[in-house]
ROROZA-310694 format. One line per field, with one value per residue (C-alpha): x, y, z. Coordinates in pm, whole numbers, plus 50000, padded with zeros to 5 digits. Layout:
<pts>
east c(X ...)
north c(Y ...)
up c(Z ...)
</pts>
This chain:
<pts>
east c(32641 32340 32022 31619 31346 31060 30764 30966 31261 31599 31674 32030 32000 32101 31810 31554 31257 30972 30679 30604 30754 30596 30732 30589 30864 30603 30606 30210 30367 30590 30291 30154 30492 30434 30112 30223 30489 30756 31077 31228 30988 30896 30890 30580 30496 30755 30617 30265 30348 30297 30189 30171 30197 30265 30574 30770 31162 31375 31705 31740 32024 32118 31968 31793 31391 31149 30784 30944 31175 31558 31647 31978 32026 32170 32262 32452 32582 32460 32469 32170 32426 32664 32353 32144 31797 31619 31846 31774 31479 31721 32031 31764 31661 31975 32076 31758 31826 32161 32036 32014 31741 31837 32033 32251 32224 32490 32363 32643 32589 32781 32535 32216 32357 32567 32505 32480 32074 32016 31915 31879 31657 31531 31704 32036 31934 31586 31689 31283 31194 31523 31389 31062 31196 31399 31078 30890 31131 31082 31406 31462 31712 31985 32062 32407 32337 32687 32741 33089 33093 33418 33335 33587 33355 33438 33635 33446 33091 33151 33064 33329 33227 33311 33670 33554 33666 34058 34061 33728 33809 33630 33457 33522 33317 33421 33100 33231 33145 32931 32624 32612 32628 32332 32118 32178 32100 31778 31710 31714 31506 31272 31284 31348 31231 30880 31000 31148 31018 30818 30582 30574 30836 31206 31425 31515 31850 32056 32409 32589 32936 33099 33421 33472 33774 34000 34044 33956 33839 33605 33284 33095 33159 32955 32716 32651 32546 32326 32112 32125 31960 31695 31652 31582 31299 31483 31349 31453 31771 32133 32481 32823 33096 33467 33738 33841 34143 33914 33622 33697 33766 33486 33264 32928 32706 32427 32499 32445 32822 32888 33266 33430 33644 33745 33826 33899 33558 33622 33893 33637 33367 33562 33720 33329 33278 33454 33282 32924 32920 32539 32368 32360 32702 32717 32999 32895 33142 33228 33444 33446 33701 33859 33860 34088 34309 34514 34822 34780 34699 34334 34190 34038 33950 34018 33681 33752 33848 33542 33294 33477 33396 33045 32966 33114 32882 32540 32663 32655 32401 32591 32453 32648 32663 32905 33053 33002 32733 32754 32998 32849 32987 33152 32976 33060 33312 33263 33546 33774 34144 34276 34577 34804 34722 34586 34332 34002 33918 33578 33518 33389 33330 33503 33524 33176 32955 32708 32969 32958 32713 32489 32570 32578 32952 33101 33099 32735 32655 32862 32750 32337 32461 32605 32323 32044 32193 32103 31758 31463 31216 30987 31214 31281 31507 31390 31585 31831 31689 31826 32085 32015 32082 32448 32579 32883 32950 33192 33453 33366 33605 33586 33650 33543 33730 33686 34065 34035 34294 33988 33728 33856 33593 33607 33889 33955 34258 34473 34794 34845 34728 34487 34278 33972 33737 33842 33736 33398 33456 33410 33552 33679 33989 34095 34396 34643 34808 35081 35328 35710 35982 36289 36543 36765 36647 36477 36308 35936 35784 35486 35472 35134 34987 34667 34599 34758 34964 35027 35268 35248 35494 35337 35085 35328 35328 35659 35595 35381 35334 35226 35087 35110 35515 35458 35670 35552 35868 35918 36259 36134 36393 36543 36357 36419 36139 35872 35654 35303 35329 34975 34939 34640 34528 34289 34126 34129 33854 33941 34080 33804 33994 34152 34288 34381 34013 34058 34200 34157 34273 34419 34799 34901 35134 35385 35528 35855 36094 36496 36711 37034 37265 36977 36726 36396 36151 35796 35515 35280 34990 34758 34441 34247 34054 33801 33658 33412 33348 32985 32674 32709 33061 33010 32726 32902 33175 33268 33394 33571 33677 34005 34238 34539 34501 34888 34861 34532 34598 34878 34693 34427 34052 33687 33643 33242 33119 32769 32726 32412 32259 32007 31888 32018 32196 32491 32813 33174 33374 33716 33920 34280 34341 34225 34541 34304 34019 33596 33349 32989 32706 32395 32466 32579 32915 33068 33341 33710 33947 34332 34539 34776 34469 34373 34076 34044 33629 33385 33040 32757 32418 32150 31925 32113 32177 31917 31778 31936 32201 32370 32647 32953 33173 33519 33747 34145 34384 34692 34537 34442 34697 34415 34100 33835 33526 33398 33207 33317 33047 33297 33490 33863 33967 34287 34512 34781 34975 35283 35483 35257 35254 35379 35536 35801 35644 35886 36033 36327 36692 36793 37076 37069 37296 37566 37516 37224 37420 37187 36825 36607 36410 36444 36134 35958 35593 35362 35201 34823 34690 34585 34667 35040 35131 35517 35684 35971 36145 36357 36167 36375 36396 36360 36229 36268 36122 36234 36122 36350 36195 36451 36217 35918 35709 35657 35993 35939 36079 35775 35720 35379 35240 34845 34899 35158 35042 35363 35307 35454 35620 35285 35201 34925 34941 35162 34933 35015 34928 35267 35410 35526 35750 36110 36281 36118 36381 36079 35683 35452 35336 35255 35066 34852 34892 35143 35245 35427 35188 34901 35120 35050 34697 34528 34321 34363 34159 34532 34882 35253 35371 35701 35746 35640 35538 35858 36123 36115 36343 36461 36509 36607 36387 36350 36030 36161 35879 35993 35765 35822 36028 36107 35942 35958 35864 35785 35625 35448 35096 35170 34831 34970 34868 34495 34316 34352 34697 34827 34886 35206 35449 35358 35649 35835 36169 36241 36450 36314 36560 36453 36677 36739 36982 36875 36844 37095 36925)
north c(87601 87516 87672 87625 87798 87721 87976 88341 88242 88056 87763 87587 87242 87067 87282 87034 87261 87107 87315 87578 87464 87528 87575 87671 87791 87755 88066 87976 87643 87919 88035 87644 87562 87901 87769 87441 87599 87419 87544 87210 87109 86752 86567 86491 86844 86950 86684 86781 87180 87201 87473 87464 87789 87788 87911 87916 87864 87850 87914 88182 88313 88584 88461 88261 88297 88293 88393 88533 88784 88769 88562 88544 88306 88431 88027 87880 87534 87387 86991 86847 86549 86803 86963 86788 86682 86927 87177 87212 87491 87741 87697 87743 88060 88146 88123 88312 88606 88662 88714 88380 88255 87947 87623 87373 87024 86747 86399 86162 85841 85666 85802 85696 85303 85218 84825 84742 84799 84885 85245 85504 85780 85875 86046 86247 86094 86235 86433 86511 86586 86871 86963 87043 87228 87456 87468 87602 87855 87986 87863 87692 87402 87298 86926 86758 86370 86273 85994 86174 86481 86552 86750 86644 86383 86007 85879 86176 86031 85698 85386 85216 84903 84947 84882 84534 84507 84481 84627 84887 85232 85485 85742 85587 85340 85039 84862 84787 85116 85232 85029 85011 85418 85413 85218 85469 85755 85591 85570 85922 86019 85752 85939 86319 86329 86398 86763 86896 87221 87108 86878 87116 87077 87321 87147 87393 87225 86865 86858 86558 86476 86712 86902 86555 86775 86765 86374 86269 86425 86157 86288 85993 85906 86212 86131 85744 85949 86258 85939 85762 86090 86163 85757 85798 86092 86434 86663 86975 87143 86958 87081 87099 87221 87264 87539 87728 87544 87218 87364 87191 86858 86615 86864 86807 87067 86888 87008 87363 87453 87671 87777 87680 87958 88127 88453 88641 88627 88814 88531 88260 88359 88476 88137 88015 88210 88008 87719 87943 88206 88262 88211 88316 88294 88124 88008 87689 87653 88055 87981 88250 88054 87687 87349 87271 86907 86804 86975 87199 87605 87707 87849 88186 88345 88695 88873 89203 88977 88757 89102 89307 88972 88860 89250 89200 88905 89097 89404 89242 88993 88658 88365 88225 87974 88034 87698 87715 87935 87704 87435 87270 86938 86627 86389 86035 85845 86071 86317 86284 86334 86563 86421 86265 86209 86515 86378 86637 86765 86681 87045 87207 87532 87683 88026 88053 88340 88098 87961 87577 87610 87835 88180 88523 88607 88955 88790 88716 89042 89203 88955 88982 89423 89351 89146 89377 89654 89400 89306 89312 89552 89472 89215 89241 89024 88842 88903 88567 88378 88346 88206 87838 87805 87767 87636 87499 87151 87181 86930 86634 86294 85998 85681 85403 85222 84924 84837 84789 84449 84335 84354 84212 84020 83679 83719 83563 83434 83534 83382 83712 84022 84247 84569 84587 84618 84282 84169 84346 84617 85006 85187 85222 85031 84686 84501 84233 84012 83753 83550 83662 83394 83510 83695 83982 84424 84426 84664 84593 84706 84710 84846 85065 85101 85314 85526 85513 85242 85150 84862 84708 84363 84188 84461 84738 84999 85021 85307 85407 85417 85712 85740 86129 86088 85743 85610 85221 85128 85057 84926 84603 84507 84192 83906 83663 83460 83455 83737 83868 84119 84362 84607 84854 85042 85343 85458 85793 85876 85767 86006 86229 86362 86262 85912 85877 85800 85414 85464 85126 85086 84879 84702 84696 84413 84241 84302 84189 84157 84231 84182 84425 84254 84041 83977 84046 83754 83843 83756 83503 83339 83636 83662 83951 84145 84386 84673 84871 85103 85058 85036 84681 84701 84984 84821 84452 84693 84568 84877 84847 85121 85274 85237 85276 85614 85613 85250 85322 85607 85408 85186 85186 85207 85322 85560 85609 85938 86055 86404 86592 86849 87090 87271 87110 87367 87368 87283 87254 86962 87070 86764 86943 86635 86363 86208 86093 85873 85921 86099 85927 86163 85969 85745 86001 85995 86367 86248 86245 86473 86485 86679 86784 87074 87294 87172 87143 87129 86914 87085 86912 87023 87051 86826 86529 86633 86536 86693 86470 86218 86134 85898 86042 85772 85855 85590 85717 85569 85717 85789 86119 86328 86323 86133 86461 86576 86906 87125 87469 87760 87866 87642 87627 87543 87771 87569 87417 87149 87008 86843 86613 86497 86139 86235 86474 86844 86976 86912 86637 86756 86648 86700 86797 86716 86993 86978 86893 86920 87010 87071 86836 87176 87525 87792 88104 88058 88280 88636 88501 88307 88058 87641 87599 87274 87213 86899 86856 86602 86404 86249 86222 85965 86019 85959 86341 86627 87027 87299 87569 87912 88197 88483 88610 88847 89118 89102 89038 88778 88533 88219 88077 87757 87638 87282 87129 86809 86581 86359 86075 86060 86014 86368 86158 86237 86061 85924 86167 85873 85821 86119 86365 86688 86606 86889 87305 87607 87831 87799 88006 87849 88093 88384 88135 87802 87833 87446 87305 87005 87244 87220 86833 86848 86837 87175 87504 87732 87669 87685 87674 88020 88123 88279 88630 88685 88679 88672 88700 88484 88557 88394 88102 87865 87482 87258 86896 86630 86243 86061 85740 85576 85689 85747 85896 86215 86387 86709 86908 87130 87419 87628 87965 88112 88218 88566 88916 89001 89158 88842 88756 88468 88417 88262 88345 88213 87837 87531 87158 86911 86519 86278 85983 86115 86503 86430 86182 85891)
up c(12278 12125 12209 12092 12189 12405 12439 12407 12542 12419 12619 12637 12473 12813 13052 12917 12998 12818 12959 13213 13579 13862 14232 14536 14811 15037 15167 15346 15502 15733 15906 15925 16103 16303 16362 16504 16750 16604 16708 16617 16328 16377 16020 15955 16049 15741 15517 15584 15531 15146 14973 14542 14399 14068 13923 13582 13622 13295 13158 12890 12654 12903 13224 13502 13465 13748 13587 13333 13510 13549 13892 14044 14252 14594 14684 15004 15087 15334 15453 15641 15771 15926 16092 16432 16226 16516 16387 16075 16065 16258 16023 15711 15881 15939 15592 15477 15671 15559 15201 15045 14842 14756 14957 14783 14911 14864 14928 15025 14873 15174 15401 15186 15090 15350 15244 14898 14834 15165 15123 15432 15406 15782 16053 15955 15562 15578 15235 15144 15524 15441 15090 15263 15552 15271 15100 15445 15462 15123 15006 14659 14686 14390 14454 14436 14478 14338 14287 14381 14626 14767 15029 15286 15356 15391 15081 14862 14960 14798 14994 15142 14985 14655 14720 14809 14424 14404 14027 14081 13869 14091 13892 13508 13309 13463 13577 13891 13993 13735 13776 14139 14081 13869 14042 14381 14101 14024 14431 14445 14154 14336 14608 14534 14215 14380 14488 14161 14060 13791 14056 14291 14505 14569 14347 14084 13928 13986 13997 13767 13993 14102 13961 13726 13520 13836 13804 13459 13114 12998 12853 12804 13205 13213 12942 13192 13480 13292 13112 13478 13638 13328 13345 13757 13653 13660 13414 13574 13441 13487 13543 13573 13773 13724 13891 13539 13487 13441 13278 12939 13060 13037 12930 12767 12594 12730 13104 13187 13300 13640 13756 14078 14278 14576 14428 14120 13973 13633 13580 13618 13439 13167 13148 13146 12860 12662 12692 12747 12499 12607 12938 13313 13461 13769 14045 14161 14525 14627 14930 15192 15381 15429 15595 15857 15891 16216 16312 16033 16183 16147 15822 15789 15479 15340 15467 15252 14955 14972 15025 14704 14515 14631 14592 14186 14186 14290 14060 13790 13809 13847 14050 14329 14590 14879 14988 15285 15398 15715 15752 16113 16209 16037 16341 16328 16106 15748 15829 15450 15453 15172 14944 14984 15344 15571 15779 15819 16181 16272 16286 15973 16062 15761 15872 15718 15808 15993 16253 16336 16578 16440 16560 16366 16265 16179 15840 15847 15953 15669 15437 15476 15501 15146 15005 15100 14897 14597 14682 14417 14427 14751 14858 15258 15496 15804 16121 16235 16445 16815 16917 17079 17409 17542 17828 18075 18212 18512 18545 18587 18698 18458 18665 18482 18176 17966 17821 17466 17495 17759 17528 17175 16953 16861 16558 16223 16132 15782 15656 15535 15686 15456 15445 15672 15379 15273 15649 15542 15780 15690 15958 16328 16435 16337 16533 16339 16599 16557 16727 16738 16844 17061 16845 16832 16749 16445 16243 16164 15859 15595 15276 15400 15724 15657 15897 16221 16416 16752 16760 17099 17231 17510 17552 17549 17349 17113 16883 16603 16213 16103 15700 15681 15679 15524 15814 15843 16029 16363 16571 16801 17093 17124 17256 17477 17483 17240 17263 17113 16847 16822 16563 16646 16301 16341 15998 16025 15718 15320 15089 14944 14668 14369 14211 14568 14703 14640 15016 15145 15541 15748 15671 15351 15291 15344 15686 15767 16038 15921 16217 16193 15894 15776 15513 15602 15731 15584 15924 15834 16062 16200 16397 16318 16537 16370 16603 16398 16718 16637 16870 16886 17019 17291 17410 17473 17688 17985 18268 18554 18814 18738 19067 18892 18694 18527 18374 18286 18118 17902 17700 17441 17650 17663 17915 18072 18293 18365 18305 18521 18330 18476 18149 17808 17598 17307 17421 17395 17523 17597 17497 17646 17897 17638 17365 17032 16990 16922 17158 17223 17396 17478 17146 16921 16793 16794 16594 16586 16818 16854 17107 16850 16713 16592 16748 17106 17166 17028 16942 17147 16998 17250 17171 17175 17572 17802 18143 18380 18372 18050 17958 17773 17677 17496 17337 17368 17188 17339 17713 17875 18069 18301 18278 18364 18133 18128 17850 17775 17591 17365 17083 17042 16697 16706 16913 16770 17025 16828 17081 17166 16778 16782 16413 16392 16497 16238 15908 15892 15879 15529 15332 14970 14724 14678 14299 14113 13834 13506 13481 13300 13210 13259 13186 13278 13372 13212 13436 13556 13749 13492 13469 13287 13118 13054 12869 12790 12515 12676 12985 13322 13626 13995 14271 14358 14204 14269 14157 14197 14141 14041 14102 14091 13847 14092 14205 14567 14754 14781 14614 14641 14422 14426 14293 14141 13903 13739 13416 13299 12945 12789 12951 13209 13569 13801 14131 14442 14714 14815 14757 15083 15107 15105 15117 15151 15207 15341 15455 15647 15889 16208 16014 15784 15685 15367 15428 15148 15122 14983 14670 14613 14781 14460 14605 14409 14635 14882 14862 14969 15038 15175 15514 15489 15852 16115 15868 15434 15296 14941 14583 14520 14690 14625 14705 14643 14622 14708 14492 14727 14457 14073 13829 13502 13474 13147 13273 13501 13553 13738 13874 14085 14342 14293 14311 14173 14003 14315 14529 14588 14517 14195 13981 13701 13567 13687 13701 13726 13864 13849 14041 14244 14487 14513 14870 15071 15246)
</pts>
């Protein structure tokens, strides 16, 4: 690290301070917005609250500088687009009177260009009317503008039309994406770079990527984006963050590094220390607990765990930002699906200590009791806000539907069907239709179907594709007559993670028709129907009464209810009766919901309700059990439904080969909780992968694995997008969710665990990966279980079988 010195102190090379900064948190503009009797601050009101007060903020060999004194910084994630706009002065309070000092802000580049060089900064994208409204509450903001957030948002943040390029390398060089990246950088230093500390405004740091070492170790890729960002006007400091097992890759010394983790911080930051021999130590993402994705149980995090390590983090004088300090609500189409393929609930309450919709949790509580035990001298708390108002919707009957078959758009016709961004469509539904001729069972298939797919014949539903068991095969009847062949595809959100966010949807071709003891006929001559579920569509809906409630309920429709409402308030929808689909209140898309859970409820912020009538209007797929609305004052994201899963609610039957004859390597992971590489010489071929692990160094009968990463003979990774669980001897899955797919997830903060709750199942135990089709494998990074050294499961002697036939077809 190299460091020079500016006044008295030693600056890091990459802080770029060039002169005093000054900053003024605003702390008058409180009382103007007091003043003004904004309870939900209007934005001019925000924009117009500005106070400068001079300030000097700088980084120093040992520490962060405000005036010249040490300043931690006490940081919490927070995301303006998962928050109602009218919202967002209460959830800043909020996380001001738990103890923070400081937001961090992702901008999601999707949200902000959803056209190429149309940019969007009002509403929901109003980033400088949230800067300001940070500011008013005396809270200093860190910005993360990408171009790459992850965030289990929409395909990582990226806009959905860069895959308009068949050959586009996401997140390289490759001008494809790189200029079209840089010019969006330069958009927000156009338009942000106004409120950086050193002009007065909140915005003490800026955040290049975001945790670039998981997917690539490319340090000039880095190097493109820092010179976009200083090009675009930011002079404040910039930085870097990477979980400790990626903190070398792609790393620059001219980006102030930060460490990623959920637990264990004397691991991480000694692991920083590597790289950042001087400097304030800082952990970029603290999690305090975890996402949730469908039919998956709901995440909680270890509340002791996360208090013993934020309380090492205030000790000692670390910085911190707990991802998430509140989670809120994924509204719209930008929920992300997490590798290979686990869709994201719309839900993103992440067991954080500000719950989704706002309200104090025991966590909060324990959290703002732990912080204030670390304040600076004079320093004082303000008390939480109140709680917004809450309220019940009795049942109400939903008798009106608009059939989705009724209401098709004019279509466009393909010789070949295609993905829907080639159709220059983002999101919603799309529908492939073509003509069948009479003709014997036969088994329909594509190579992809991305997400979901209804197969209908003659309007009737037949079955479904499903891409989380990458099952894109359906069995037709026999025909005897010719007969119309409809393929419905729901995207259910891109891939935010990984090599695998090049998620385009739709079908994936070819799709073919084999007849029993025949070759396959490949389907040419479509019409294609695109249904982008925007305004434009629901309002050209035509609704009719529903007199017959069970057809009805078995096809694909809009469904329309008004809703009286006395007194707006927060509220629940209770989804129980409804199969899977979108919710609209008054215009405003909720978001996804699924009866399979965890979540039940979708969280309807007040504001967006009206005294009076107001039209809810809810687009089902499958078709409710019973078409009925009503709004509960309580959420349910706990309930787990599994039968009414159209994939299998349990893992497939398989069976294994009796002998899997010799390993193609046999080892003993080092004790720790730190990445392991392995290689060995003479690369094998499979489609399968097991690891079998023999025991375990604490001796206990748990085997537990964060991520597992394979490499090809040149010891580079091996894509995960079609890989899925083949075979697991034992997962938790009742007492938390130790699902073997948290192995191949590409997330280290999770992980497969054996069952450990009803029953404890001993060595040897087997996870078997089907890679889809084989490969050569030359290796493998193994990343245990993460925390302190007394977790369980963690691994120690091993065998590594690679095969075609480990498991019989």
């Amino acid at each position: 690290m190299r460091f020079r010195r500016v006044g008295f102190n030693a600056i890091p090379d990459h802080s770029f301070v060039k002169r005093p900064l000054f900053l003024s948190p605003s702390w008058k503009s409180v009382a103007l917005l007091l003043a003004l009797g904004l309870g939900h601050a209007p934005i001019s009101a925000v924009q117009a609250a500005e106070t400068t007060v001079a300030h000097h903020f700088e980084i120093s060999t040992n520490d962060f500088l405000l005036d010249g004194q040490p300043f931690q910084i006490r940081c919490g994630e927070l995301h303006a687009a998962r928050v109602p706009q009218e919202y967002w002065q209460h959830r800043l309070r909020m996380v001001k009177a738990m103890g923070l000092n400081t937001v961090c802000a992702y901008l999601f580049w999707n949200m902000h260009e959803p056209r190429p060089g149309e940019y969007n900064w009002s509403g929901q994208a109003d980033a400088v009317a949230f800067c300001r409204a940070a500011q008013a509450e005396g809270l200093w903001v860190i910005l993360r503008p990408g171009p790459y957030a992850c965030a289990e948002w929409e395909m990582g943040g990226f806009p959905w039309w860069l895959l308009k390029h068949d050959e586009i390398k996401l997140r390289t060089r490759d001008a494809n994406y790189l200029e079209p990246a840089k010019r969006y950088l330069k958009e927000v230093g156009r338009v942000l770079g106004p409120l950086q500390v050193s002009r007065g405004g909140p915005i003490l740091m800026v955040q290049v990527e975001n945790e670039y070492g998981f997917y690539g170790k490319d340090p000039e890729y880095m190097g493109e984006l820092r010179h976009a960002l200083r090009d675009g006007g930011f002079e404040v400091p910039l930085f870097a963050c990477n979980p400790k097992e990626h903190l070398k890759d792609g790393y620059r010394d001219d980006l102030f590094p930060v460490v990623n983790f959920g637990s264990d911080p004397q691991g991480g930051f000694k692991a920083l220390r590597e790289i950042l021999p001087k400097g304030p130590l800082m952990c970029g993402e603290f999690y305090p607990g975890w996402f949730d994705t469908w039919g998956a149980p709901h995440h909680t995090g270890n509340t002791e765990r996360y208090l013993t390590d934020l309380g090492y983090m205030l000790k000692t004088g670390a910085s911190f930002s707990i991802y998430m300090a509140h989670g809120g609500t994924t509204f719209g189409f930008f929920t992300g699906a997490d590798r290979p393929f686990k869709p994201d609930t719309s839900s993103y309450d992440y067991d954080a200590p500000i719950s989704e919709a706002g309200w104090v949790t025991p966590k909060f509580d324990l959290t703002r009791a732990l912080v204030t035990k670390h304040l600076m001298p004079g320093e004082t708390l303000p008390e939480p806000p109140a709680r917004n108002r809450v309220i019940q919707i009795a049942p109400v009957p939903v008798t009106h539907l608009a059939r989705l078959f009724s209401n098709l758009p004019a279509s466009l016709t393909d010789e070949q069907p295609r993905t829907m961004e080639l159709y220059d469509q983002g999101f919603g539904c799309i529908l492939y239709r073509t003509q069948l001729p009479p003709g014997p069972a036969a088994s329909l298939e594509a190579a992809a179907i991305h997400d979901v797919g209804e197969v209908f014949l003659d309007g009737k539903r037949i079955g479904f594709t499903d891409r989380r068991s990458r099952n894109y095969r359906v069995q037709l009847p026999a025909r005897s007559q010719p007969a119309t062949l409809d393929i419905l595809v729901e995207a259910m959100g891109r891939v935010n993670f990984g090599a695998e966010v090049h998620d385009r949807k739709g079908i994936h071709g070819p799709v073919t028709l084999t007849p029993a003891g025949q070759a396959p006929v490949e389907l040419r001559g479509w019409q294609i129907f695109r249904l982008p579920l925007d305004p434009g569509m629901l309002s050209a809906l035509k609704y009719e009464p529903s007199k017959d409630s069970a057809a009805a309920t078995a096809e694909p429709a809009f469904w329309r209810a008004t809703v009286t409402v006395d007194q707006p308030g927060d509220c629940f929808l209770d989804m129980h009766p409804w199969g899977k689909g979108f919710v609209w209140v008054n215009g405003h898309n909720l978001g996804r919901y699924w009866n399979i859970g965890p979540q039940q409820t979708m969280y309807v912020p007040g504001p967006w309700l009206k005294a009076g009538d107001n039209e809810i209007v809810i687009l089902d797929l499958l078709g409710p059990e019973n078409p009925v609305i009503a709004a509960l004052d309580q959420p349910v994201l706990t309930e787990l439904r599994p039968k009414l899963d159209f994939a299998r609610a349990s893992r497939r039957e398989v069976k294994l080969r009796s002998d899997f004859g010799a390993p193609a390597h046999t080892g003993s992971f080092a004790a720790g909780s730190n990445l392991q590489e392995v290689h060995w010489s003479t690369p094998a071929r499979g489609r399968y992968f097991c690891l079998e692990a023999i025991n375990a160094h604490d001796g206990k009968p748990s085997a537990a694995v964060a991520e597992i990463t394979l490499l090809d003979a040149s010891g580079q990774p091996l894509s995960a997008e079609a890989w899925t669980i083949g075979y697991v001897d034992s997962e938790e899955r009742e007492r938390e969710d130790g699902t073997a797919e948290n192995a191949i997830d590409g997330q280290t903060a999770n992980f497969w665990h054996t069952q450990w709750g009803a029953a404890q199942p001993g060595y040897p135990h087997r996870l078997i990966i089907d890679l889809g089709q084989s490969h050569v494998v030359g290796g493998f990074r193994y990343v245990p279980r993460q925390g302190a050294a007394d977790v369980t499961g963690r691994i120690k002697d091993y065998r590594v079988y690679v095969a075609d036939d480990l498991i019989k077809e």
